[in-house]
C-alpha positions in Angstrom: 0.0 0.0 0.0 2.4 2.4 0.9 4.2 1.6 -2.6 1.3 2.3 -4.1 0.6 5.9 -2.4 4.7 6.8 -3.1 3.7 5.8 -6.7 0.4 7.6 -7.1 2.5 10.7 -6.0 5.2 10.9 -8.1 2.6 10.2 -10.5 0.6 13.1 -9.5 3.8 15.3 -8.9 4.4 14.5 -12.7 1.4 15.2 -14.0 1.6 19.0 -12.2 4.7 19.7 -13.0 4.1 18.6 -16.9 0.8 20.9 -16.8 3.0 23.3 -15.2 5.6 23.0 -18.1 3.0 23.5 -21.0 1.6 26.5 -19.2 4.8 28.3 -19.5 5.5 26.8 -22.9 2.4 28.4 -24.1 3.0 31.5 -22.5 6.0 32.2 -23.5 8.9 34.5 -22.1 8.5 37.9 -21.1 11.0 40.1 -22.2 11.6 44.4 -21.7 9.8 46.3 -24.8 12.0 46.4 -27.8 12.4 49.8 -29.4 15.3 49.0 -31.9 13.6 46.3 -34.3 12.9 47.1 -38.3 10.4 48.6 -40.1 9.7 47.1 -42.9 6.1 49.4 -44.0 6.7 52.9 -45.7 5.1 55.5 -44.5 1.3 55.5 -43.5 -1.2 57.4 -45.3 -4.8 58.4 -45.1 -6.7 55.0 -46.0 -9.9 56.4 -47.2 -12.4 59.5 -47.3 -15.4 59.2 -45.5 -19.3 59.2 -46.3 -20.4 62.8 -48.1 -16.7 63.6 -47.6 -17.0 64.6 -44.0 -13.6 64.8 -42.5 -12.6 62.3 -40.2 -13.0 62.2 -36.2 -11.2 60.1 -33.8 -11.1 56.6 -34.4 -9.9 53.7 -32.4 -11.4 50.9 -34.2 -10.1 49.1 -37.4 -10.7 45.3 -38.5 -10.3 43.1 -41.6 -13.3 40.6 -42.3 -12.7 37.6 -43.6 -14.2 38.3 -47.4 -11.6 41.5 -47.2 -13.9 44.0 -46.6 -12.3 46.8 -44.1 -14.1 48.1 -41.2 -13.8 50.8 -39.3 -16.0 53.9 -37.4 -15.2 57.4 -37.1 -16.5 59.2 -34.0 -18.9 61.6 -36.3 -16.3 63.8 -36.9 -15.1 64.6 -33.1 -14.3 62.3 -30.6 -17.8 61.5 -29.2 -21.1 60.4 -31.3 -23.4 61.8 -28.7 -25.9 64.0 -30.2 -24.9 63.1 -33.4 -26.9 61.1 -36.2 -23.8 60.8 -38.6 -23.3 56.5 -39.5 -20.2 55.7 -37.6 -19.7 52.3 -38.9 -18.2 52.3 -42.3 -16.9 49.6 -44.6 -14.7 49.9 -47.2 -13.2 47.9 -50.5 -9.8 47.0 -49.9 -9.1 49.7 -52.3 -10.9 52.2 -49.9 -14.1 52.5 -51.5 -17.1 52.9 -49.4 -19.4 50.0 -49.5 -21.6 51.5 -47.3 -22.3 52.9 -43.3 -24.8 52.5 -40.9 -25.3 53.4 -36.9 -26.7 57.0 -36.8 -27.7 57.8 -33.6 -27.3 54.7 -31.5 -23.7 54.7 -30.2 -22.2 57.4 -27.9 -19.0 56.6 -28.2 -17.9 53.7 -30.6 -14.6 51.9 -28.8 -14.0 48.1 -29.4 -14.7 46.4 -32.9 -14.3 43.3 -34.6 -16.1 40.7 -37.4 -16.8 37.5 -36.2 -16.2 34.4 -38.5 -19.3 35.0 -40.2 -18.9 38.6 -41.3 -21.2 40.0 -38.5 -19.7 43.2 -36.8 -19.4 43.6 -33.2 -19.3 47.4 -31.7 -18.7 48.1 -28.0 -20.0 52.0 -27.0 -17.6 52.8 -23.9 -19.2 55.7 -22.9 -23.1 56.8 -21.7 -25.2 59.6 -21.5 -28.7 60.6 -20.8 -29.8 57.2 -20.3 -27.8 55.5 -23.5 -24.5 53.8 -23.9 -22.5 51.1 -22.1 -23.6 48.5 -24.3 -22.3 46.0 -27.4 -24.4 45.5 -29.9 -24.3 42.6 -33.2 -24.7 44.1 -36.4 -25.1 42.2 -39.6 -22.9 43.4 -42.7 -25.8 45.3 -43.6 -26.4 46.8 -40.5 -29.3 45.0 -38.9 -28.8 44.4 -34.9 -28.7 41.3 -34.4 -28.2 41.3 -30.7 -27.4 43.8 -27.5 -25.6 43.2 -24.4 -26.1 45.1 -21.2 -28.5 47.7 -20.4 -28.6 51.6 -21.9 -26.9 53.5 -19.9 -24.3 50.7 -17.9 -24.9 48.9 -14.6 -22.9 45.7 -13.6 -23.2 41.7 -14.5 -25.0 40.2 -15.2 -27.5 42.8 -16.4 -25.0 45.9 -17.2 -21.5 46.8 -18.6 -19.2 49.5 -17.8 -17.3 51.2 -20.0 -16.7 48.1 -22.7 -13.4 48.5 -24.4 -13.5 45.1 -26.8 -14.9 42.6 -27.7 -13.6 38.9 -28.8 -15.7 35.8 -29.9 -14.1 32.9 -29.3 -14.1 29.7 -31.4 -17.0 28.3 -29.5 -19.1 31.0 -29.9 -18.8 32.4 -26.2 -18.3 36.0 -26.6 -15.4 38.1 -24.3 -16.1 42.0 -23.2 -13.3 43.7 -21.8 -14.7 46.5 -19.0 -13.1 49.6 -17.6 -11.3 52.5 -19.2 -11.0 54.7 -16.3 -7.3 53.8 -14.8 -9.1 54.8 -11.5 -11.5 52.6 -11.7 -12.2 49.7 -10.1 -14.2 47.1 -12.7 -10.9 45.9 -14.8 -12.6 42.9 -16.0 -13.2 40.6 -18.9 -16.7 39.1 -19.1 -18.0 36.2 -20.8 -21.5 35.3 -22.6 -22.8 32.2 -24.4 -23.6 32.8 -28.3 -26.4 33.2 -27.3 -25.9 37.0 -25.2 -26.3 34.9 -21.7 -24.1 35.5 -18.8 -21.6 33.2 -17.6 -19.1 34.8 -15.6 -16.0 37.6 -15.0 -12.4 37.6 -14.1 -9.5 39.9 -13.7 -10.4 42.4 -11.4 -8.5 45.7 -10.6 -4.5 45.1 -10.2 -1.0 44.6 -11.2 -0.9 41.2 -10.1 -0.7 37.6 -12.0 -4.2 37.2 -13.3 -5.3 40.5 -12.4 -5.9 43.3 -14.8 -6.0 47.8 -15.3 -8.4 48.8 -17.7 -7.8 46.0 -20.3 -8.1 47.7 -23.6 -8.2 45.1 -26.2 -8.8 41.5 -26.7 -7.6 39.0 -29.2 -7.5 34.7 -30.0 -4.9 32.9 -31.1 -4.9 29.4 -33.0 -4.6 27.8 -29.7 -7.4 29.0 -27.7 -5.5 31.6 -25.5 -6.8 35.3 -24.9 -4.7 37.9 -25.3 -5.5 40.7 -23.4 -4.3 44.6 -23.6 -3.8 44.7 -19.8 -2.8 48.6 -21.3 -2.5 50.3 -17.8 -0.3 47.4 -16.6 2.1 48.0 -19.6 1.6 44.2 -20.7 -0.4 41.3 -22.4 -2.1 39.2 -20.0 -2.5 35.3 -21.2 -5.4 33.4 -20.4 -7.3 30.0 -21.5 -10.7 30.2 -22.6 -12.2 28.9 -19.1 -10.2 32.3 -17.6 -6.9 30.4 -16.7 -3.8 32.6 -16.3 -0.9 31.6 -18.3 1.8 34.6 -17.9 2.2 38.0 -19.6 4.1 39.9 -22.1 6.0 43.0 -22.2 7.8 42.9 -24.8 5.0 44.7 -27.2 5.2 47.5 -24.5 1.6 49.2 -23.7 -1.1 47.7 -25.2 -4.2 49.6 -26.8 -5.1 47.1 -29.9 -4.5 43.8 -30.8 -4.8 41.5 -33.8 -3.7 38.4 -34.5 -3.2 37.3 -38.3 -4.4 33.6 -39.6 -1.0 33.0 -39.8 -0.6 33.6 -36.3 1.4 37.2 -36.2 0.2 39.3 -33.8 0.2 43.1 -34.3 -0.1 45.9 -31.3 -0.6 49.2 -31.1 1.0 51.5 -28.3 -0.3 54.8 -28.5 0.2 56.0 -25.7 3.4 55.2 -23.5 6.0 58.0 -22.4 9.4 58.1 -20.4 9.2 61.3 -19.4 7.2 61.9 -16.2 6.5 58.7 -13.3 4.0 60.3 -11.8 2.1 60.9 -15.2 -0.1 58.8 -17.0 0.8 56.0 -19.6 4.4 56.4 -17.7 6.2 52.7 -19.8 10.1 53.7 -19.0 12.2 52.7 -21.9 9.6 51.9 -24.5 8.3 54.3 -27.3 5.0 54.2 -29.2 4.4 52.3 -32.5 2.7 49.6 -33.8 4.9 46.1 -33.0 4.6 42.7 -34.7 5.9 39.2 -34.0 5.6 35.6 -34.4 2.9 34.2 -31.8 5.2 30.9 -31.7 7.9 32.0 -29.7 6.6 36.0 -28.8 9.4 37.5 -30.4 9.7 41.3 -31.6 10.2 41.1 -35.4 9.2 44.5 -36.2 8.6 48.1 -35.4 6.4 50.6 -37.0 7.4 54.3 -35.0 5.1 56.4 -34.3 5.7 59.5 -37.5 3.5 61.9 -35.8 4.5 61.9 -31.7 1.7 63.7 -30.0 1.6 64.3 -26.0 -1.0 61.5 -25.1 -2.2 59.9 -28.1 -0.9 59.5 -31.0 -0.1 56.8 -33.8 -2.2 53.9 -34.1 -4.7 52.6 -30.8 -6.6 50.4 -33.3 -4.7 47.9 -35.8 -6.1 45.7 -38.7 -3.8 43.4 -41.3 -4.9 42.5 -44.5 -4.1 39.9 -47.0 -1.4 41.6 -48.3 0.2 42.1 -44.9 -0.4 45.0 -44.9 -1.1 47.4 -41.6 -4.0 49.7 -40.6 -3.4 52.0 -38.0 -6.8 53.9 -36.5 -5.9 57.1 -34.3 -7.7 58.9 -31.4 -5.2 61.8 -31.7 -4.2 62.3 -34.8 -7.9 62.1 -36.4 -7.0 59.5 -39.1 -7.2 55.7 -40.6 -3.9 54.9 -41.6 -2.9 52.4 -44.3 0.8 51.4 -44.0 2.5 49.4 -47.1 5.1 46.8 -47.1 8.4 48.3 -48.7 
């Protein structure tokens, strides 16, 4: 017998230390944000006019669908929809014609946005007023809602949301809402529902420690099922399995505002915000400058660097990133007022 137990605990010792083993394998090493890698894009440009030739507004939000159609909003000309019936949500050809635009009037502040697998576009609206905002809504490519979560106006889970950043679908269906853009506040959390807009849980919660997250800004999957979180007020990516499961962080891709990762499994991150000037002010990321960085998801590594070619005091360069076929990079800007394409060389 007491063979036995010795045996069933080295077994079991194995068995942790092996799950313990892939768990870092998938995670990856963390390294200090790299500032000296290529940049292998020429110089970004306006991507595309908008509707009626409107000038552009700020705009964090900038995905690729799977049929190549680019999406993006434009906060109606400012930085704020509210009051405003201009259409927000725009697609365009890959050749930056406008296919068409729809969302006059519903969204206050247009923040997080991806397509799903299907083509359907997901919004998140970060901010609320008089009664309105706070919410996510499903649109189909034509514009139809297809479904809301949360209540106008914001609240807490199960019922409300407060201040959505992103949103993620995962390959189940389940969809992810990151929560919190206030760096004072204290609802840093990533929340699940079915497919079907139902509840499940949260996690994170307000902090700098493992598993724990400050204002998570964007949200992204890889191939293997792992979320990638823009933990942006913790200067990192935090790495999680589906079921919420810390696996480790990342620094080397410095301060996090978007995230995408490529079918080929590149991942792509925009830092618009970090400076090495003041401690005590915000977005303080010693060492590391702003820019869009890229690398191979496989081992985490820093391959490239676009810089930031218009350095503004708090925002500036891209917060929102999309990749297309080609490879090549959209950059969506709060400060700068401005969709960004950015060719290979």
């Amino acid at each position: 017998m007491g063979w036995r137990l010795f045996s069933l605990s080295v077994f079991s010792l194995s068995v942790a230390a092996a799950l313990l083993g892939a768990q870092a394998a998938l995670a990856q090493a963390s390294t200090p944000c790299v500032n000296d890698a290529p940049d292998p894009f020429q110089r970004g440009v306006n991507f595309a006019p908008l509707p009626d030739g409107r000038s552009w507004g700020s705009t964090a939000g900038v995905t690729v669908a799977p049929d190549g159609t680019i999406w993006a909003y434009d906060r109606c000309g400012a930085n704020s929809c509210a009051g405003s019936s201009l259409d927000p949500i725009i697609a365009f050809s890959p050749d930056g014609k406008v296919l068409r635009h729809f969302g006059g009037g519903l969204l206050q502040m247009p923040h997080g946005l991806t397509v799903d697998a299907s083509g359907n576009v997901w919004v998140t609206d970060n901010a609320a007023k008089d009664g309105r905002g706070m919410q996510v809504f499903k649109f189909s490519p034509g514009g139809n809602i297809l479904m809301t979560l949360g209540k106008p106006g914001g609240g807490e889970a199960p019922d409300g949301l407060f201040q959505p950043n992103a949103v993620a679908i995962a390959p189940n269906g389940d969809i992810f809402v990151a929560q919190n853009h206030t760096a004072h506040g204290d609802k840093s959390l990533v929340s699940v529902f079915s497919p079907e807009g139902k509840f499940i849980k949260s996690f994170g919660g307000k902090g700098s420690g493992a598993a724990e997250l400050d204002v998570p800004h964007a949200l992204a999957f890889d191939a293997q099922g792992r979320l990638l979180v823009g933990d942006r007020n913790n200067n990192r990516i935090a790495l999680f399995n589906r079921d919420g499961g810390y696996l480790g962080e990342w620094k080397q891709f410095s301060r996090p505002s978007g995230i995408v990762v490529t079918p080929d499994q590149m991942i792509y991150v925009g830092d618009s915000e970090s400076q090495s000037r003041d401690p005590a002010a915000y977005a303080y990321n010693p060492g590391c400058e702003k820019g869009i960085r890229f690398g191979r998801l496989s081992d985490a590594k820093v391959l490239g660097l676009i810089p930031d070619q218009q350095p503004m005091s708090v925002s500036s360069t891209a917060e929102g990133v999309g990749v297309d076929r080609d490879g090549n990079v959209f950059g969506a800007e709060v400060g700068p007022k401005d969709l960004k394409k950015y060719l290979k060389k």
